[in-house]
C-alpha positions in Angstrom: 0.0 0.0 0.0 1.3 3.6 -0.7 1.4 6.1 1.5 -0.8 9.2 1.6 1.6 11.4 -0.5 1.9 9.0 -3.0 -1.8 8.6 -3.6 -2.7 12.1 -3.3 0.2 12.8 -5.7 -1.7 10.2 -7.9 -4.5 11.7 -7.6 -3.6 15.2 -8.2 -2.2 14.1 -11.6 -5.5 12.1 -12.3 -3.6 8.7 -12.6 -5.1 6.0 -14.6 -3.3 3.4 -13.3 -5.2 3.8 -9.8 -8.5 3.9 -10.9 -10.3 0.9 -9.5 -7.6 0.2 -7.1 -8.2 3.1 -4.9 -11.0 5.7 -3.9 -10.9 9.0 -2.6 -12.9 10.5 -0.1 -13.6 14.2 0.6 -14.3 15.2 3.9 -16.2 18.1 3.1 -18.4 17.3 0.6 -19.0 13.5 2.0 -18.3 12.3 -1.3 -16.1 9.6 -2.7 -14.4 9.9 -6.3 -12.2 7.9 -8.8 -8.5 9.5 -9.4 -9.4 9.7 -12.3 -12.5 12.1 -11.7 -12.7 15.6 -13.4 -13.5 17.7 -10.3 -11.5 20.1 -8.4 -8.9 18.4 -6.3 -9.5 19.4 -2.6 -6.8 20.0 0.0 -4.5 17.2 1.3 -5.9 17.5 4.8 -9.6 17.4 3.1 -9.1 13.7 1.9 -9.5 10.3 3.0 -8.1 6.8 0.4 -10.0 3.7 0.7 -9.2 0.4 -1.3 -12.7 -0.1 -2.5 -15.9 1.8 -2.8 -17.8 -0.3 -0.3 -15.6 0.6 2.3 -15.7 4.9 1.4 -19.6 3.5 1.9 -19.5 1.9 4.9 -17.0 5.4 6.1 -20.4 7.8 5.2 -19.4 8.9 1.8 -21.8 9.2 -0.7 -20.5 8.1 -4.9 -19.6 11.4 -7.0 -21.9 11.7 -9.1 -19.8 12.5 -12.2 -17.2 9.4 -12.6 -19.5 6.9 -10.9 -17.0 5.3 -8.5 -20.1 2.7 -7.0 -19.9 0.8 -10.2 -17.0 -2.2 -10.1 -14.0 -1.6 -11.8 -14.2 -1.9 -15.7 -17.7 -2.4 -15.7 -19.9 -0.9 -18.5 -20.8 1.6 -16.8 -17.2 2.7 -17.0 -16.7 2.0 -20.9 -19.6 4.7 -21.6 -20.8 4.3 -24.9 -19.1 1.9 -26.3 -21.2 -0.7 -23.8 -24.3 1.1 -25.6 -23.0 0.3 -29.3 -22.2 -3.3 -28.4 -25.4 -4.0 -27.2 -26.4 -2.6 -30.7 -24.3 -4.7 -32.6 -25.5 -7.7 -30.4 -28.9 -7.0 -31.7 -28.2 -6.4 -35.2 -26.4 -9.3 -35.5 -29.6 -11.4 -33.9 -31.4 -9.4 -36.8 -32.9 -6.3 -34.9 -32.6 -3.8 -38.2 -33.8 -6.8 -40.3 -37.4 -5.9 -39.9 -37.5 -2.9 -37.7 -36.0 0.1 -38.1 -33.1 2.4 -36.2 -35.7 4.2 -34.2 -37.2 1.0 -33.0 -33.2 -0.4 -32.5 -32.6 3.1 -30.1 -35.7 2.8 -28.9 -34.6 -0.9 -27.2 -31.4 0.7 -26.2 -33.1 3.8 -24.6 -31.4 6.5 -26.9 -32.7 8.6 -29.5 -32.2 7.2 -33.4 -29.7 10.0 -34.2 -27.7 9.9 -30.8 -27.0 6.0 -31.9 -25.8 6.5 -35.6 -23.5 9.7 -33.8 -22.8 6.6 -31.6 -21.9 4.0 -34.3 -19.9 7.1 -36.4 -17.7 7.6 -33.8 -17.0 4.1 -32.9 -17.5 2.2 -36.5 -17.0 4.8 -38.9 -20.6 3.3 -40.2 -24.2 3.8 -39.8 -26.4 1.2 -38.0 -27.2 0.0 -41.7 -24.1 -0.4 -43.2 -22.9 -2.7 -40.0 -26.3 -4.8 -40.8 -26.4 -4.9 -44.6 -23.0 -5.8 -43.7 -24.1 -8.7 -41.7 -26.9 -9.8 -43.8 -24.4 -9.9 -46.9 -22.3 -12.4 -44.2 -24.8 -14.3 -44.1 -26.1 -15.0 -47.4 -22.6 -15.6 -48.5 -22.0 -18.5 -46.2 -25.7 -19.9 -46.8 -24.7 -20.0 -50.7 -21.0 -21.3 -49.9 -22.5 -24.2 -47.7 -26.0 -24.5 -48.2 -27.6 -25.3 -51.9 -30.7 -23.3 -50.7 -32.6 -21.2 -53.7 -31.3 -18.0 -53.8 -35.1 -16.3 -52.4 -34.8 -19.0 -49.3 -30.9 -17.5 -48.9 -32.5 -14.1 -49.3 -35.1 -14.5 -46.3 -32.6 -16.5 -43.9 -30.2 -13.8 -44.2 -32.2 -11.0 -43.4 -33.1 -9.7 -46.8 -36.6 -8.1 -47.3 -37.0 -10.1 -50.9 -34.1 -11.8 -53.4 -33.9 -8.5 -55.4 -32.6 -6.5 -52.5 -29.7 -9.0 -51.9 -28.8 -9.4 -55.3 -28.5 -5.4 -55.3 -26.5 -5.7 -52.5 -24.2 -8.1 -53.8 -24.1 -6.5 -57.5 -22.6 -3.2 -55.1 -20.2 -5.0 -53.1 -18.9 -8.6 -55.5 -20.1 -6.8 -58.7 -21.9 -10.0 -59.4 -24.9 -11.6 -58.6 -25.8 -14.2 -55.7 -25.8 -17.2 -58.5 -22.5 -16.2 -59.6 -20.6 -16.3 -56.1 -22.6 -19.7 -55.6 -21.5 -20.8 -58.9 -17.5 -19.7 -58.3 -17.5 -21.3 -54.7 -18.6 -24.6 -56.4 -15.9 -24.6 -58.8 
């Protein structure tokens, strides 16, 4: 364990490498913090380190309310919006956007439609589309590599409102029809 200079030092540079391994309590505000948190740093003789945020609890201190420090380390909580565009992709991929649309998608999540394609931007460089036309192309091309399927049966397992939607999709991204990729893989 370090000693109180240490930590506070820590603390006072915002060190990531203590976050989750020790909390900090302010006397005067009754509140407990990450290092990591964005608030003023208090005094030295204002603050109090604990080794986990049950035991700032169980001291009187109440959770900041801007980093969150209640919620175990590396929870989602803590990953911010990137938990919120994974549960998107989990979704997609179990073919949310295949008959709904992105506002019913956000809606699920519990953020607006255009907060999530920010969300998806900023993490994917792609709309929620793109990532599930992307998956529905996935699909259909393993369905036509392993399966010998008609093309409209490959078009509805995949995700695909009709058989002339995929083969649009596919002319965009092979340049070729369905039947010609099936055709190639057989070869």
């Amino acid at each position: 364990m370090l000693c109180f200079t240490d930590q506070y030092e820590a603390f006072r540079r915002r060190d990531a490498a203590f976050d989750g391994i020790v909390f900090v309590a302010v006397k005067t505000t009754g509140v407990y913090c990450r290092p990591v948190c964005p608030a003023r740093t208090p005094l030295p003789r204002n603050v109090r380190f604990y080794n986990s945020a049950a035991a700032a609890e169980r001291a009187g201190f109440r959770p900041c309310l801007r980093c969150r420090p209640e919620t175990a380390p590396f929870c989602p909580a803590w990953r911010g919006t990137r938990t919120t565009v994974e549960r998107a992709l989990t979704l997609i991929e179990s073919g949310a956007l295949d008959h709904d649309n992105i506002s019913a998608l956000a809606e699920r999540l519990g953020v607006g439609p255009r907060h999530l394609s920010r969300l998806f931007a900023e993490h994917l460089d792609a709309s929620p589309l793109q990532v599930a036309l992307t998956l529905r192309i996935q699909r259909a091309k393993r369905l036509l590599d392993s399966t010998k399927l008609p093309i409209a049966v490959v078009a509805e397992r995949a995700g695909f409102r009709s058989s002339r939607r995929m083969s649009a999709a596919f002319a965009r991204l092979y340049g070729q029809p369905p039947s010609a990729l099936r055709k190639a893989s057989r070869q």
